[in-house]
C-alpha positions, 0 to 999 in steps of 0.5 A: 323725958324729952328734955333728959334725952336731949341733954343726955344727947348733948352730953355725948356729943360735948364728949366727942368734942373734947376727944377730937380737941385732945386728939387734935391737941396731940397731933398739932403738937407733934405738928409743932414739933416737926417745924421748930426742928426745920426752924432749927436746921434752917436757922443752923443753915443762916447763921453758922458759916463753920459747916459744910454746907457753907462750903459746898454751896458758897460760891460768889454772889449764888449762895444757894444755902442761903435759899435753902436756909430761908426756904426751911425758915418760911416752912418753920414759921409757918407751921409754928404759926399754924399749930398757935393758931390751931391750939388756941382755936380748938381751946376756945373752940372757935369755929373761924379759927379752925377754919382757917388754921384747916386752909392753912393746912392744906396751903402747908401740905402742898408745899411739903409736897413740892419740896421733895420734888425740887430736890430730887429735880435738882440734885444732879445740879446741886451734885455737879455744883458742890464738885465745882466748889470742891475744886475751887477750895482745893485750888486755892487752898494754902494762898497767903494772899486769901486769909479769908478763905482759911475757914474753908480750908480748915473745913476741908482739912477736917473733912479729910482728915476725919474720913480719911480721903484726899482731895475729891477725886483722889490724892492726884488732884492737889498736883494742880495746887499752886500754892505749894513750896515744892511739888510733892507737898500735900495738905497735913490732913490727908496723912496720919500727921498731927502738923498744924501746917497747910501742907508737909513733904510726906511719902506718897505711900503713906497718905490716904489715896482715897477721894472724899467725893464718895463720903461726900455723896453718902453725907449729902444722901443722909441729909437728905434722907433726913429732911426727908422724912421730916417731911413725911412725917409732917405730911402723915401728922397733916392728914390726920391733923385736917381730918380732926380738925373737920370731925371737931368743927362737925361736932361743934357744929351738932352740939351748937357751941359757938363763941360768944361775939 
């Protein structure tokens, strides 16, 4: 009878650790998933220069979007590290792994934490560094001699036209571009026109007067938000994530699984 209770005892407790390894399983996904989508967007960051990131935080030899896009490509491979090495320790059930993929949680959550912290410290630095940048595009814009500098232009031509602004501030900013044929010019895209021209002779009435300084903030904001609440969530899915990793570890610990060595 002592021997049935013991067995009886085990079983329950070889019950909780296969709960706290599909529950762990579940969370280390979720895990996992939040950090290929930081992956991603940092990957997106590095290699595609067609954004607007590229433009606004592009300036000779300081590119802080290449910062950014490694920053979120350590963050990324972390956790995809991690949430291997949490999955095949809780699969096999070996108590180093888990050990380690906890302090490695807890590394990852006081970087997550740290990350928000720098962007709200800097955003009136990253605010006052992206205006000057638009101002660099607007003034160079339509030079023969910098053809390289074209996909920028075009992306600020799409900018305008898609939002419907004109320069950063309004339409009177592109009276300091010395690129013109003539004065009145300004770029196609801050009229209705379909030209594919740097810039047109056009009716001041008929171009869009508003900057696009103010779609730009709301854009930068709900980038931001974005990345944001990535963040929380991972920092949520972390919390629960360690304190399942300590409840398996505990009941592996009662039952006397180890690995064999």
């Amino acid at each position: 009878q002592l021997q049935f209770k013991t067995e009886n005892r085990k079983m329950k407790t070889r019950n909780k650790v296969l709960a706290w390894k599909y529950y762990l399983n579940v969370f280390n996904g979720i895990f996992l998933a939040l950090g290929i989508m930081l992956l991603t967007f940092g990957l997106w960051l590095l290699f595609d220069r067609n954004n607007l990131f590229s433009v606004l935080f592009s300036s000779g030899e300081n590119q802080p979007v290449s910062c950014i896009s490694f920053m979120l490509l350590g963050a990324g491979s972390l956790i995809t590290f991690t949430s291997a090495m949490g999955f095949i320790g809780s699969v096999q059930e070996t108590k180093c792994l888990l050990a380690t993929y906890m302090c490695f949680q807890v590394l990852v959550f006081v970087t997550q934490i740290t990350m928000p912290v720098l962007v709200f410290l800097k955003k009136e630095v990253v605010h006052h560094q992206w205006n000057k940048r638009i101002d660099e595009v607007i003034s160079e814009y339509g030079n023969k001699s910098l053809a390289e500098k074209e996909l920028e232009w075009n992306i600020l031509n799409a900018v305008q036209h898609n939002m419907e602004c004109c320069g950063r501030y309004d339409v009177t900013q592109w009276e300091k571009n010395k690129n013109k044929e003539s004065s009145t010019q300004i770029p196609c895209s801050c009229t209705k026109s379909s030209l594919k021209e740097w810039f047109c002779d056009v009716p001041r009435n008929s171009t869009y007067s508003m900057g696009c300084e103010k779609y730009l903030d709301t854009w930068f904001e709900n980038n931001v938000l974005i990345l944001t609440g990535i963040n929380i969530s991972l920092l949520i899915t972390q919390v629960f994530v360690i304190k399942l990793t300590m409840q398996l570890l505990r009941n592996i610990r009662k039952n006397n699984i180890w690995p064999d060595e």
